[in-house]
C-alpha angles and dihedrals in degrees: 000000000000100000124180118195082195101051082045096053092050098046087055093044087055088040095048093046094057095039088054088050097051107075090178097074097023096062094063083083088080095065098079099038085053094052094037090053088050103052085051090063094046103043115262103214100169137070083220089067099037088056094046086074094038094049089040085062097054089051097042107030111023101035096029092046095046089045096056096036094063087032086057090051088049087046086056106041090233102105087074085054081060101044087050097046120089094264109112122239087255088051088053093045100044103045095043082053095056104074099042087042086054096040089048093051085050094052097041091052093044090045095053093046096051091046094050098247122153113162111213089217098048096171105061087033084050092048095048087054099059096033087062090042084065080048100058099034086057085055091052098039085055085035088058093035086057100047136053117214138018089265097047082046100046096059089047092065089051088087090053096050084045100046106027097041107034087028095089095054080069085075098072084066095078144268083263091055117103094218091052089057097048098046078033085089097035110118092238094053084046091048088052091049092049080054105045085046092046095053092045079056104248126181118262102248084052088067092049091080094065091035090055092051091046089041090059099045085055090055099043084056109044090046083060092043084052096042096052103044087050083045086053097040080059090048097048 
């Protein structure tokens, strides 16, 4: 795989300089670190309420601003200037990934600081984080090459702030209940129960499990993203 660090750097610069401009987008940043910052007032006593701004973050800020991002470039018929250019599709992809993967790994750590969460296994904790940020930029990334403008993009997101982040307070129906076992396998309810076993101290291969799950999920959706940006280069 043909890979530029150039071509890398200057797909995130472009891409840092509009998504400064677009306050619009950019200002979405600001939702978890609200609620985090509420919950921190209150007391947050539960893993469950230290996660609803985590997972928030992944819907609002990783998938939403991804999303916008490559729906900007198809708004403005510059995205088929990219496909056609020399960089790669891991160079695209990459690069327009960068900026959303750092600015998710700010807000996270800001979140979890303001709400008063400190994981006592912080590696495996650490690990599942990034590896449901991939998650989640894959969504977006499918989310943007869907759609053709902000607006259009914007509305596509909505499912995933609905599902993945609301997804895991089905649990509290019941094992017996239909809907449990169904949110019981989303990556966000998986990434709460890697959490819960990993402050009650348990043993590393006993949080596998949950990272495998989430690790799956991750590849099944950045194939698609792949598969359909290649899918689109052939379009355009």
């Amino acid at each position: 795989m043909n890979i530029s660090i150039k071509r890398i750097q200057a797909i995130f610069m472009k891409d840092y300089k509009e998504f400064s401009r677009n306050y619009a987008v950019s200002s979405v940043i600001l939702t978890p670190i609200i609620l985090a910052l509420f919950y921190g007032r209150v007391g947050a006593g539960s893993i469950d309420m230290y996660f609803l701004p985590l997972n928030m973050t992944f819907s609002m800020v990783t998938a939403y601003i991804q999303a916008c991002l490559i729906a900007e470039e198809k708004e403005r018929n510059t995205l088929r200037g990219l496909m056609m250019s020399p960089a790669s599709t891991a160079d695209i992809l990459l690069g327009k990934s960068l900026l959303v993967f750092i600015t998710t790994a700010v807000i996270l750590f800001v979140s979890s600081y303001l709400v008063g969460y400190m994981p006592s296994q912080i590696t495996p904790v650490a690990l599942a984080l990034a590896v449901s940020t991939v998650f989640y930029l894959a969504l977006g990334t499918i989310c943007g090459l869907y759609t053709k403008s902000i607006m259009e993009a914007s509305l596509a997101v909505l499912p995933i702030m609905i599902i993945f982040t609301f997804g895991p307070m089905a649990i509290a129906l019941g094992e017996n209940h239909l809907l449990y076992k169904i949110v019981e396998w989303l990556p966000s309810t998986q990434l709460l129960q890697l959490a819960e076993q990993a402050e009650a101290n348990a043993e590393f291969t006993q949080l596998i499990g949950p990272l495998a799950v989430i690790g799956v999920w991750t590849i099944i959706a950045v194939l698609l993203s792949v598969a359909l940006f290649k899918k689109r280069t052939k379009d355009e």
